[in-house]
N, C-alpha and C positions, 0 to 999 in steps of 0.2 A: 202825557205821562208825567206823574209827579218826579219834584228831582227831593230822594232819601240820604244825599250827602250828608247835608246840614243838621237832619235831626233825628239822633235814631228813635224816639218817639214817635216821629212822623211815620219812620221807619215799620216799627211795633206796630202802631195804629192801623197799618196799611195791610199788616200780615194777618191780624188779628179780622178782619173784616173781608179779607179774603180766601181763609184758609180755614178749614172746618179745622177744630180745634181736637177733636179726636184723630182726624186725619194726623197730625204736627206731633201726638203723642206717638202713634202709632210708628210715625216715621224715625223719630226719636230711640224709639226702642230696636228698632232695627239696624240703628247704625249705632247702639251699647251695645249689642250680643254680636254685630260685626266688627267690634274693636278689639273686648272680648275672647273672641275665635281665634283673632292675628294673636292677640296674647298670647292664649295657652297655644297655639300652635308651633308660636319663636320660643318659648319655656322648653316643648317636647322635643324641639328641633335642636336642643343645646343642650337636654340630659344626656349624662355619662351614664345612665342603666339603660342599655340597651338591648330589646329584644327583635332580633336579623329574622328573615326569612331561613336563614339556615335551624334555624332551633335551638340556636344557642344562647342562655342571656351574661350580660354581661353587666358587673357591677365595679364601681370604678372606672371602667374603659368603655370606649366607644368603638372597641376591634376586637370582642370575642375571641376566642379561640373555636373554630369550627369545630373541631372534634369534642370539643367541651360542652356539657350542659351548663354550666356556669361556670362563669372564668370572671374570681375578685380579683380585684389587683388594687393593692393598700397597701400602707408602710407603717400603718398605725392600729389596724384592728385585725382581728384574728377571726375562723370560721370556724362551726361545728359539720363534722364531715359526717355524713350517713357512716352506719356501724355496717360494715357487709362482712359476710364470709370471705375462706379462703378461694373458693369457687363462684363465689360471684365478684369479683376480684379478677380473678384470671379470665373469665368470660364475657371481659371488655374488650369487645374489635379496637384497634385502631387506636390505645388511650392517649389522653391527652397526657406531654410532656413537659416536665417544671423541671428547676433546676436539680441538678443529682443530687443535693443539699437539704433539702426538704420535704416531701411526702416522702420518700422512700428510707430516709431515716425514722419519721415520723411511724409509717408503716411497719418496721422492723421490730421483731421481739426478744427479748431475751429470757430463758425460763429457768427457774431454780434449779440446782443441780440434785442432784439423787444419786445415792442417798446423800443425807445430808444430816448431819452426819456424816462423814464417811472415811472408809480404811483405806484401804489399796489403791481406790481406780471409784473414778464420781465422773457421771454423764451428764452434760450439761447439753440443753435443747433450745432449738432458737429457730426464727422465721427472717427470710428476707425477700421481698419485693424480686422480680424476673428482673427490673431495670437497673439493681444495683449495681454500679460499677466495681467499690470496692469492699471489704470485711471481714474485720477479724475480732477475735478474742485476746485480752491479755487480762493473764493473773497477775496479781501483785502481793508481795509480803507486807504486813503491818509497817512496814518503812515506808512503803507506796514503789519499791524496786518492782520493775519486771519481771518475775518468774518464767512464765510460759507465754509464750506466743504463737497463738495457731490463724492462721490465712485462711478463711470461707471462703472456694471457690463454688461449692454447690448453692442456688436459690430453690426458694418455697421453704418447704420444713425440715430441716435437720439438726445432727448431734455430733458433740465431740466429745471423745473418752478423756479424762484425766488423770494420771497414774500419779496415786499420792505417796507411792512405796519412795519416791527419789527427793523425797522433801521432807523437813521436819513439819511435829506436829505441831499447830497453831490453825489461827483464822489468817484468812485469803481473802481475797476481793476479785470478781472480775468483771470485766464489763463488753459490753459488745460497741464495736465502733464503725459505722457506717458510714461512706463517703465523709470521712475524716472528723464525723462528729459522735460521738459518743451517745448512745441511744439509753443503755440503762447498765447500771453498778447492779451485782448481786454478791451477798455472804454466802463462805465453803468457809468448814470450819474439819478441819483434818484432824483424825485421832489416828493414835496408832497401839 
């Protein structure tokens, strides 16, 4: 047996005359597509979008929320939410829960009052989410003072009367405010 220490020429020379050279590609190629493999395997084994046996994917995390079909979690981007009804909306088993801060104010409506215009007494319409915890309305005068203060203790769709016979004529403001944050301002403009 030859000694290949001293020359890896002799080395080359030895392999070349003993190894069919289609053979040495071939083997070649089989151990780049098995490095390859480890690669994208350790890449897929360390992405944060993950898709669980449970069915839920998850973007940013690598711990979905089960009841969730998708559960982002970011501090920097924002998501466009499918437009559902009020009925397909409520005919979520089990929904997933966020903070009382966020989708359920998002969720929330607030609707122009009628008439509007108006004399004596204006009906003001609004939606809230089943999970909201807290919600009300406040009117305010062109100073930005509180006038009226009414508490939503009903969820889904409802309304509240507002009697303008107890106040001068001008513009009002009101707004609806949900788990402490303010969802949306609308103009009442009172004639008498």
């Amino acid at each position: 047996m030859k000694n290949f220490s001293n020359s890896s020429k002799q080395f080359a020379k030895a392999i070349q005359s003993k190894v069919n050279p289609d053979m040495l590609l071939k083997a070649l190629e089989i151990i780049l597509v098995a490095v390859l493999m480890v690669a994208v395997i350790s890449f897929v084994s360390n992405a944060q979008n993950m898709f669980p046996a449970s069915g839920s994917a998850g973007v940013g995390t690598t711990t979905p929320n089960s009841s969730a079909l998708l559960d982002v979690v970011s501090t920097s981007k924002g998501v466009l939410i499918p437009r559902m009804t009020k009925t397909q909306r409520d005919g979520i088993v089990s929904p997933a829960t966020t903070s009382a801060n966020s989708l359920s104010a998002e969720n929330s409506r607030l609707g122009q009052n009628v008439p509007n215009p108006s004399g004596d007494q204006t009906t003001i319409s609004y939606y809230l989410p089943q999970d909201v915890q807290s919600a009300f309305i406040s009117v305010t005068d062109a100073n930005g003072r509180v006038i009226k203060y009414s508490e939503l203790n009903d969820r889904g769709e409802g309304q509240i009367t507002i009697r303008g016979n107890e106040l001068h004529a001008g513009t009002y403001q009101y707004s609806l405010v949900v788990n402490g944050k303010k969802v949306d301002t609308k103009t009442w403009v009172l004639v008498h």
